[in-house]
C-alpha positions as CSV (number, residue, x, y, z in Angstrom):
1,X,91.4,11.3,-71.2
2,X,93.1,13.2,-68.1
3,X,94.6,11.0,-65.3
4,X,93.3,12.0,-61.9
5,X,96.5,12.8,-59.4
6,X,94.7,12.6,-56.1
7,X,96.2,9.8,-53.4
8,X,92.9,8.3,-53.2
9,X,92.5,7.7,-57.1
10,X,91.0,4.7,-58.1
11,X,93.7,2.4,-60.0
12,X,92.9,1.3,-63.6
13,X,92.7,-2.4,-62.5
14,X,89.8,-1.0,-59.7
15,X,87.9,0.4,-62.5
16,X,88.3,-2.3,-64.7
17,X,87.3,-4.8,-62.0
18,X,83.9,-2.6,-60.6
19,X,83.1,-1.9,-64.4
20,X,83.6,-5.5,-65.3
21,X,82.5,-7.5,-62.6
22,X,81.1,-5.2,-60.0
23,X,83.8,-5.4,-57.8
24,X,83.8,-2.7,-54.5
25,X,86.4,0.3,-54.0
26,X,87.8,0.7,-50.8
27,X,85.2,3.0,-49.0
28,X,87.9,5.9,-49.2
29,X,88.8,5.5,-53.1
30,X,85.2,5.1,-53.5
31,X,84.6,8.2,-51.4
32,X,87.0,9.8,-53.7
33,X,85.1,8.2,-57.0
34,X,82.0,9.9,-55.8
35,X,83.6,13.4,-55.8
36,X,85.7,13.5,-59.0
37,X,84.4,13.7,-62.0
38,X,87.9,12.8,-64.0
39,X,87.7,9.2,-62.2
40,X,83.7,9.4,-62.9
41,X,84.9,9.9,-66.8
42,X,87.7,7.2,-66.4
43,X,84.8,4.5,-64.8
44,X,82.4,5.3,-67.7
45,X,84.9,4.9,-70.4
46,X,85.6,1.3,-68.9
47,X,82.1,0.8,-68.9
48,X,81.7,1.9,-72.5
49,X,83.8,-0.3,-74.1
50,X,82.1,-3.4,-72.1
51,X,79.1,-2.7,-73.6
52,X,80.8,-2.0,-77.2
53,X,82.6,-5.4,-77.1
54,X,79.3,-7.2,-75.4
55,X,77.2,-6.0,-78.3
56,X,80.1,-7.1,-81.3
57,X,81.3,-9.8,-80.0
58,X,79.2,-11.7,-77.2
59,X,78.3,-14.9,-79.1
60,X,79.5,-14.1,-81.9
61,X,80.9,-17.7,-82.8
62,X,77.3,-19.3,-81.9
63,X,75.1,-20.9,-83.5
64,X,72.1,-19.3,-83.9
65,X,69.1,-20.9,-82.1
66,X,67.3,-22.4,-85.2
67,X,70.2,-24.3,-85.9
68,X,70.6,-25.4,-82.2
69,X,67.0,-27.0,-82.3
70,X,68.2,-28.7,-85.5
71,X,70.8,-30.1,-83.5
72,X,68.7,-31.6,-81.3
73,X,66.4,-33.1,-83.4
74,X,68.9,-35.0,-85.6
75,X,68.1,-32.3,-88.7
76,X,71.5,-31.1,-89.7
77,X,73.6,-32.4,-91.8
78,X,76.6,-34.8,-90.4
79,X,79.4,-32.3,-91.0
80,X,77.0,-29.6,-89.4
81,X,76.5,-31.7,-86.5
82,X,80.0,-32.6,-85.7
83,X,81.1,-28.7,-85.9
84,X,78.3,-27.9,-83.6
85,X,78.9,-30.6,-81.3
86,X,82.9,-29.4,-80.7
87,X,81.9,-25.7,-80.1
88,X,78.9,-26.9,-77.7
89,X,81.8,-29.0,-76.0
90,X,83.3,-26.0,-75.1
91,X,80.5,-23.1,-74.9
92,X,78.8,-23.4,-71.6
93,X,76.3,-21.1,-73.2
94,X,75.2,-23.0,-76.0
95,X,75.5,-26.4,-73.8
96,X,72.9,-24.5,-71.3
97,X,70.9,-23.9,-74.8
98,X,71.4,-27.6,-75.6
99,X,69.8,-29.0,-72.1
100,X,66.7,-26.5,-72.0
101,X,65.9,-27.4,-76.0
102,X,65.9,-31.2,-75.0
103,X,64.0,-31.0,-72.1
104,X,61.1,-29.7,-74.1
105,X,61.4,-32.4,-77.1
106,X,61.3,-34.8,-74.1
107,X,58.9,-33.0,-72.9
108,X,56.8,-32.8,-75.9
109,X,53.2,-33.8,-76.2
110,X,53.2,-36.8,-78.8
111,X,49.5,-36.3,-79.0
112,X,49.5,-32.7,-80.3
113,X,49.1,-31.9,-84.2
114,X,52.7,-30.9,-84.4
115,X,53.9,-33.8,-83.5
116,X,52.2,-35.7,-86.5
117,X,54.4,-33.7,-88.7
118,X,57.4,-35.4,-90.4
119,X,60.9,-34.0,-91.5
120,X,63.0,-35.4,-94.1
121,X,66.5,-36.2,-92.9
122,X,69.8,-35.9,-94.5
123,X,70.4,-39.5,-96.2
124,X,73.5,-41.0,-95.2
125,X,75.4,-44.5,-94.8
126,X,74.3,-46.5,-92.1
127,X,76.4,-49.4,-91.2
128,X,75.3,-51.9,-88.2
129,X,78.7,-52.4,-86.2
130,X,79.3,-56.4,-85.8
131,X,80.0,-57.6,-82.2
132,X,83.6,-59.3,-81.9
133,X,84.3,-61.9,-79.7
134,X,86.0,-60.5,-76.4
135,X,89.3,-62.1,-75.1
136,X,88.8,-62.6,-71.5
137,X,90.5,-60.0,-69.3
138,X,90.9,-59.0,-65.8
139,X,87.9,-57.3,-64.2
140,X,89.2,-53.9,-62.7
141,X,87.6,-52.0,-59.5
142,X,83.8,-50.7,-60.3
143,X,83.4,-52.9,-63.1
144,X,80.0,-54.6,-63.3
145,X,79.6,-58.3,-62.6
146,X,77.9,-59.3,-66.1
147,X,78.5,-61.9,-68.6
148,X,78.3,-59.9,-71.7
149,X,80.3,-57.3,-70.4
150,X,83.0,-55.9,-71.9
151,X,82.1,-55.6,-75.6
152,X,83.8,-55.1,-79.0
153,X,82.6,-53.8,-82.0
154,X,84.0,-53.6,-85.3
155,X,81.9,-51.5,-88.4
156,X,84.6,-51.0,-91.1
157,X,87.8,-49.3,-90.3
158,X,86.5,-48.7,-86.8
159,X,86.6,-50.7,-83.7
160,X,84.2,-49.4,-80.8
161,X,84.9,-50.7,-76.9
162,X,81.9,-50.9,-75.1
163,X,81.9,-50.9,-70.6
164,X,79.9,-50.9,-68.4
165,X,81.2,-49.2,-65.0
166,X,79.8,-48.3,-61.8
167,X,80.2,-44.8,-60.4
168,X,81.1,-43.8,-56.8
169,X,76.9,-42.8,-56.7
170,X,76.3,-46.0,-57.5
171,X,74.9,-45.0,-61.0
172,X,76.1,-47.2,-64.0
173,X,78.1,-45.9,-66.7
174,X,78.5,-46.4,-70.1
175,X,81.8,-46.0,-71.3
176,X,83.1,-46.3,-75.1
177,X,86.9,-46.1,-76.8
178,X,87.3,-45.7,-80.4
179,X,90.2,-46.9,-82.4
180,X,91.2,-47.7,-86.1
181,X,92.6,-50.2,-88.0
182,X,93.3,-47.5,-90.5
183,X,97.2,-46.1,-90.1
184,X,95.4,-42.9,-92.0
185,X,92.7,-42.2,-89.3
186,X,94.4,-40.6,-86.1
187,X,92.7,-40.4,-82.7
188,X,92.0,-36.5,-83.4
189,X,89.6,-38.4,-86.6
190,X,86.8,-39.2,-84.2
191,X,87.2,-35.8,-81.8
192,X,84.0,-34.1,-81.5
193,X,81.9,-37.2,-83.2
194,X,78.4,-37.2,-81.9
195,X,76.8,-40.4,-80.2
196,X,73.2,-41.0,-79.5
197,X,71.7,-43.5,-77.6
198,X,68.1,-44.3,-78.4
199,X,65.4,-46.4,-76.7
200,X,65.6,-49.7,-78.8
201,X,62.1,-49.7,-79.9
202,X,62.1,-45.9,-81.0
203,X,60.5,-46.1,-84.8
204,X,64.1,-44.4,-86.1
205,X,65.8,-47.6,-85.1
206,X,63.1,-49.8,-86.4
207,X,63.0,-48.6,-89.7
208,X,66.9,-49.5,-90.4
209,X,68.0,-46.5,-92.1
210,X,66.9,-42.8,-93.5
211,X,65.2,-43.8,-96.4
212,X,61.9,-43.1,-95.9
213,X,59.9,-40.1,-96.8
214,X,57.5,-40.4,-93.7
215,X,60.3,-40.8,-91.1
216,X,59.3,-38.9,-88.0
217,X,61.9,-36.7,-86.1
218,X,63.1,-39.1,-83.1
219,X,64.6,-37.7,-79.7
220,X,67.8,-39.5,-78.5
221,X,67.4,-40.9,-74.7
222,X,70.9,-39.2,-74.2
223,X,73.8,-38.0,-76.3
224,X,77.6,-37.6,-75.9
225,X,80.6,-37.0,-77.8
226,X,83.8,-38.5,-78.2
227,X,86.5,-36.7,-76.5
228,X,89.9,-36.1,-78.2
229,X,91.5,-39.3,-76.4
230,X,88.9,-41.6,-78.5
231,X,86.8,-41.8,-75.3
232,X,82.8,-41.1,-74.7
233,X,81.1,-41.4,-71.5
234,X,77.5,-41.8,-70.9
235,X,76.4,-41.3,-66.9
236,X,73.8,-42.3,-65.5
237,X,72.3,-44.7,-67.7
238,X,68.9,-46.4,-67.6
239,X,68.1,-49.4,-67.0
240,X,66.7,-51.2,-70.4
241,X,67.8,-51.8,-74.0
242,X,69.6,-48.8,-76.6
243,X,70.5,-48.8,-79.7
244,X,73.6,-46.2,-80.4
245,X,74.1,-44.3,-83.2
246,X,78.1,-43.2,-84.3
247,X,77.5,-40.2,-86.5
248,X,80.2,-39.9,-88.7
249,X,80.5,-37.0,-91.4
250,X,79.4,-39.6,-94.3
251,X,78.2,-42.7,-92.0
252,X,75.9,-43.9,-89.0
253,X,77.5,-47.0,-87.6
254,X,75.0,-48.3,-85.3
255,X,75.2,-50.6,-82.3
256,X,72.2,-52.7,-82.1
257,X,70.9,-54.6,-78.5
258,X,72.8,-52.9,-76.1
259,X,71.2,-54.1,-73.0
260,X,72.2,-52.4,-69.4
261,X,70.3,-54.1,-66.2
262,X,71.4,-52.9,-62.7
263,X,71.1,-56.5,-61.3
264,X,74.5,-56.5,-59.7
């Protein structure tokens, strides 16, 4: 491809940046665009290989949307979920993907025939975390005034730290720090781990477990993940009582009677 020698040329980077984002010339380069047809051939080329690498490679890492809805409804298997989980952490796409799929489960007529169906789901360990006694500490700035606040967990190698905190909205938060006992499990272990909080009297919960053939596909009131510094972080929380599910690659460790008033 020739190179156009006229003053008022348009640079490569002013190609690249009109064919990429739609950035303006300069009224006289783009005079000059107008007129030439080398710099016409130059802009086109740019825009060529956009389209090219668009069509190869745009999402190429996503999941597809089948597996997405999956996701959402607690249908994958735990290994599934956790890699799904990290790249929704950081795919703004998929996360978009992620909020408009469980607006309409939420939104989901419970009436309908469809949602008499039910869906076997992957059988796994579940393990109900056991609530430790909590050394009395100093309460810091935006911590809520209640009695059974802070709270310890421990289910197996794992020890969960449950808060409650008060955001500068004045909308609780619920905010969680996972450690081990285990010299072999580093913080990078629980990175990516998918948490759900579900309404305490949601049937999942009352059933105890996935054995059942008839279990029915249960939406999570809200979901999070743990960060890589052990940490999760649940905004804007309801009012009312939860039940939180850990899902670890083999295990559920769940957190029974988790109950967040706004009485402060």
């Amino acid at each position: 491809m020739m190179d156009c020698l006229h003053s008022m040329a348009p640079k490569d980077e002013e190609l690249l940046r009109l064919a990429l984002d739609d950035e303006p010339l300069p009224w006289d380069v783009e005079e000059h665009l107008e007129q030439c047809s080398i710099c016409q051939q130059r802009l086109a080329r740019y825009k060529y290989v956009e389209t090219f690498l668009i069509a190869k490679l745009y999402r190429s890492q996503c999941p597809d949307a089948t597996k997405l809805n999956f996701f959402c409804a607690g249908l994958l298997p735990p290994d599934e979920r956790v890699d799904i989980a990290k790249h929704i952490a950081r795919c703004p796409l998929c996360a978009e993907e992620i909020v408009d799929i469980q607006r309409v489960l939420n939104d989901f007529d419970a009436s309908s025939p469809a949602a008499s169906l039910s869906f076997p789901l992957p059988t796994v360990q579940r393990i109900i975390a056991s609530l430790v006694p909590w050394q009395p500490q100093l309460v810091t700035r935006g911590e809520l005034p209640q009695s059974s606040w802070p709270r310890q967990y421990r289910a197996e190698s794992l020890n969960i730290s449950l808060h409650l905190s008060r955001a500068s909205t004045g909308e609780t938060m619920l905010l969680g720090l996972f450690t081990s006992v285990n010299p072999n499990e580093s913080i990078e272990f629980f990175e990516g781990v998918p948490v759900d909080l579900y309404g305490a009297s949601d049937p999942l919960i009352d059933q105890g477990g996935n054995d059942s053939k008839d279990e029915k596909v249960v939406v999570p009131v809200m979901s999070g993940q743990v960060d890589d510094l052990g940490n999760l972080v649940f905004k804007a929380v309801p009012m009312g009582k939860y039940v939180m599910i850990i899902r670890l690659p083999d295990t559920e460790l769940v957190i029974k009677d988790l109950s967040i008033a706004h009485d402060y």
